[in-house]
C-alpha positions in Angstrom: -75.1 -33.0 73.7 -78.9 -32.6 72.9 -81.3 -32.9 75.5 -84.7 -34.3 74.5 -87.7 -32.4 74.9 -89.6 -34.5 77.6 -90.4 -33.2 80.6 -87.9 -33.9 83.6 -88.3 -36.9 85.8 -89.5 -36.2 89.7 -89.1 -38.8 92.8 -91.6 -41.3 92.8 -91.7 -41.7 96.3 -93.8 -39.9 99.2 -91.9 -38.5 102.0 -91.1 -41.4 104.6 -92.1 -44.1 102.0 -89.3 -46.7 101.4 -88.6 -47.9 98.0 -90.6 -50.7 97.5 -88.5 -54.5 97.0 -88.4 -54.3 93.1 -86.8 -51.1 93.3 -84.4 -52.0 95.7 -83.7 -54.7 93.3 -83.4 -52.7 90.4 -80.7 -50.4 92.5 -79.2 -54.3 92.3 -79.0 -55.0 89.0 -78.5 -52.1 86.9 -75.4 -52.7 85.3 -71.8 -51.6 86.7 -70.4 -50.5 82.9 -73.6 -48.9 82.2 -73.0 -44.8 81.1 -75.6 -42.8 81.6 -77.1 -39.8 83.9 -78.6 -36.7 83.8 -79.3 -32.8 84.1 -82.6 -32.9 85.8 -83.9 -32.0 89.3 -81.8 -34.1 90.9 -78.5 -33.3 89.6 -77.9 -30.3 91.6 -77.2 -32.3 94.6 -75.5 -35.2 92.4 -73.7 -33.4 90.6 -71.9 -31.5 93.8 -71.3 -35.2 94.9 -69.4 -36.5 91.7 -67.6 -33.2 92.0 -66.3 -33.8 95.9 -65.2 -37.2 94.5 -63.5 -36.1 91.6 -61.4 -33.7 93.4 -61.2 -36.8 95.8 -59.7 -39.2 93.6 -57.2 -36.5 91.4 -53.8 -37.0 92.4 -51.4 -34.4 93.8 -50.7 -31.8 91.2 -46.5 -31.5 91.1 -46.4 -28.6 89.3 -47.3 -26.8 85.7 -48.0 -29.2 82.7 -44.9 -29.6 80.2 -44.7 -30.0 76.2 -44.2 -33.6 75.5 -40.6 -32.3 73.9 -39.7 -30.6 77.3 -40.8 -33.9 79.6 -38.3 -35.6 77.4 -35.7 -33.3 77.7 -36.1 -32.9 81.2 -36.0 -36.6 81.7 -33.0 -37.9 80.1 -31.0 -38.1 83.2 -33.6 -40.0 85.2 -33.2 -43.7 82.6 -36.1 -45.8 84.8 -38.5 -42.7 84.2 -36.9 -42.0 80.2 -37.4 -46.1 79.6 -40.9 -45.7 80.9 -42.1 -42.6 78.5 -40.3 -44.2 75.9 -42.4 -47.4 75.9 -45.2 -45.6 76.7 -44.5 -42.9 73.3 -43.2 -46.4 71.3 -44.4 -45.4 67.6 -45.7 -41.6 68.2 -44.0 -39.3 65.5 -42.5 -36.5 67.9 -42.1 -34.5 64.9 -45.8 -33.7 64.9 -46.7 -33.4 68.3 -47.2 -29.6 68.6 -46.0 -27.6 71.5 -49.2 -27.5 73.5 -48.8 -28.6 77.0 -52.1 -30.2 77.3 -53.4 -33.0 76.2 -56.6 -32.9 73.9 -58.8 -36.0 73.7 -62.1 -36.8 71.9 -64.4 -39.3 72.8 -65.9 -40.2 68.9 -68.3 -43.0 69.4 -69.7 -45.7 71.9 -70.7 -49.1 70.7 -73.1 -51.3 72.3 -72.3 -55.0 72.1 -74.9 -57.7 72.2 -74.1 -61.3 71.7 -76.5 -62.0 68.3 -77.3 -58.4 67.3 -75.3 -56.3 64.6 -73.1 -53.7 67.0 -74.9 -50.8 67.1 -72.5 -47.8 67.2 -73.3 -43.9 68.4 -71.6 -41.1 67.6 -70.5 -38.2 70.6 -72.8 -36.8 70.9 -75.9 -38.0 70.7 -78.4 -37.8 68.6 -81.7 -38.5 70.4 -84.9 -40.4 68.6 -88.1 -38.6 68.0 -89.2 -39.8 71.2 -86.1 -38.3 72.9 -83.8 -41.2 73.8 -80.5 -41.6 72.3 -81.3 -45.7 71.8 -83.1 -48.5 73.5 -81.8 -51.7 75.4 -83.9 -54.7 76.0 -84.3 -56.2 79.9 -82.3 -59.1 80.7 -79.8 -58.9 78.0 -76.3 -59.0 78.1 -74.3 -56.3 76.3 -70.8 -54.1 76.9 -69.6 -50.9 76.0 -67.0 -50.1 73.7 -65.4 -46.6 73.7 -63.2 -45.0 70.7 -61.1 -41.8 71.5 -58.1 -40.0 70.7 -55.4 -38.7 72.3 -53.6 -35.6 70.6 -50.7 -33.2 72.0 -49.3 -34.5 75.2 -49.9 -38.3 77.3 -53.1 -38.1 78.8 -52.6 -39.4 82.6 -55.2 -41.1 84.8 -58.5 -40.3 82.1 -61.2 -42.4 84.1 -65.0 -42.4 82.5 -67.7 -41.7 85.0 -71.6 -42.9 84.5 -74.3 -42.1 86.5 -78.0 -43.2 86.0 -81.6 -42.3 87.5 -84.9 -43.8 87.3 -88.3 -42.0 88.3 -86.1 -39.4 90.3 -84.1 -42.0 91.8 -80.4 -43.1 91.2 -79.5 -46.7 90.5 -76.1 -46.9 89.1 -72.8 -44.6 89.9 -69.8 -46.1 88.2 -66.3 -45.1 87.5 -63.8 -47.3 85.7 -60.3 -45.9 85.2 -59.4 -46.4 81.7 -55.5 -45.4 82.7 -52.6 -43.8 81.0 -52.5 -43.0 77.0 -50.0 -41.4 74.7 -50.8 -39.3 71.8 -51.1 -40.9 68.3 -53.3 -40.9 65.1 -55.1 -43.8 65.3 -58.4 -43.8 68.2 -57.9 -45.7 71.1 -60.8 -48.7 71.9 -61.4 -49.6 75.0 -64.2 -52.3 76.1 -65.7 -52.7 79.2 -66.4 -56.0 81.0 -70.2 -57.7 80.0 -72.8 -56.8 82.0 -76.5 -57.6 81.8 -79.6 -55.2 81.9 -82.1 -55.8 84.6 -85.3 -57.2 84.1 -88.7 -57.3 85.0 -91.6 -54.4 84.4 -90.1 -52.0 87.2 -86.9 -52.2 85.6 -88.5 -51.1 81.9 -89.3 -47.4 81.3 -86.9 -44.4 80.8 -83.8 -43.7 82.3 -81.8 -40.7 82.7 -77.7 -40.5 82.5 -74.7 -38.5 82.5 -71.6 -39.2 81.3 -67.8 -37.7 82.4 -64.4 -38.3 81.2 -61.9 -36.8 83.5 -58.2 -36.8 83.7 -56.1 -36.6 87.2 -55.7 -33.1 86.7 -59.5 -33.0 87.0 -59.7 -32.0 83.3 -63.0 -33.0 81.7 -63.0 -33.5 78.0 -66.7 -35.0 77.8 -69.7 -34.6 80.1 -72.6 -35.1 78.4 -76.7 -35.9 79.7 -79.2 -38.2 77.7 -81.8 -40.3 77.8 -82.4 -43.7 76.8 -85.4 -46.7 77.5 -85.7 -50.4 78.2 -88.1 -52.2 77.0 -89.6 -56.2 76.9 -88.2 -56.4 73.1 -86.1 -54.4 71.0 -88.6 -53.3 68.5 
């Protein structure tokens, strides 16, 4: 993911000082589907965080990942778990999945939805403006998130999307959503987050920094990427 050539964003704040009321609200409002975070400063400490709670929330490994063809094999005699892989693979053309244990999956594009605006859809990764940021929201509108991915080689279990975002130094979103379970197959995958809305007022305009994870339960991480991105009063 390109990085844009602005300098990095410091803490605001003097030591002791609290964050003033609009900040506090802005920690409030930022929106829960919202994807973004960053490399900076900060993200040493951040980053070791999000890492704790990614080990955390990864299930119990119980033992070495399997070709698709061998789960199958290896399931027949159990029928609730052989039903349940059968629904979930209902359509996928065993014939080409390949003998890799491990699922691949690419994250291709987000979309940003706004009720009377044309979608505007971004390719992974990134490709950042002149000024740096990889696009601009306005305050106070409501928008969501669509993802498009696909899911090659093996079912992909548990793949969760993480999103963390700072302002001035200081982090006001941290979200995960667990997307879930996904078999392999051709076509990409969409999945749409709920509506949120972007906060408002003049503290809440200005730049923002983000990171973005997708993870599976075995802690794999197919996409982490950092960017930048800006609200402002309008969307000129």
């Amino acid at each position: 993911m390109s990085t844009p050539a602005s300098e990095e964003v410091t803490l605001g704040l003097k030591e002791g000082e609290e964050p003033s009321d609009s900040e506090s609200e802005l920690k409030r409002k930022m929106s829960s589907a919202s994807f973004y975070s960053t490399d900076g400063g900060e993200d040493d400490d951040e980053d070791a965080e999000d890492d704790d709670d990614d080990r955390k929330d990864a299930h119990v490994a119980l033992g070495p990942q399997l070709a698709l063809k061998e789960q199958l094999e290896m399931d027949k005699d159990d029928e609730s778990l052989r039903k349940w892989k059968e629904q979930l693979l209902a359509g996928v053309d065993l014939s080409e999945v390949g003998e890799n244990p491990d699922p691949e999956v690419k994250i291709q594009s987000l979309t940003i939805i706004t009720p009377g605006r044309p979608d505007l859809v971004l390719p992974i990764p990134f490709v950042p403006n002149a000024k740096g940021y990889a696009f601009t929201l306005k305050d106070s509108s409501r928008y969501r998130l669509k993802f498009s991915f696909t899911v090659s080689n093996n079912i992909v279990s548990g793949l969760r999307y993480t999103n963390t975002v700072w302002k001035t130094g200081v982090r006001v979103e941290n979200t995960k959503v667990m997307l879930g379970t996904f078999s392999p197959q051709k076509e990409p995958y969409a999945y749409e987050l709920e509506e949120d809305t972007t906060p408002s007022g003049i503290f809440a305009r200005g730049s923002y920094s983000a990171k973005t994870k997708f993870v599976d339960d075995d802690g794999k991480c197919y996409l982490e990427m950092s960017y930048y991105f800006d609200i402002k009063k309008d969307w000129s």
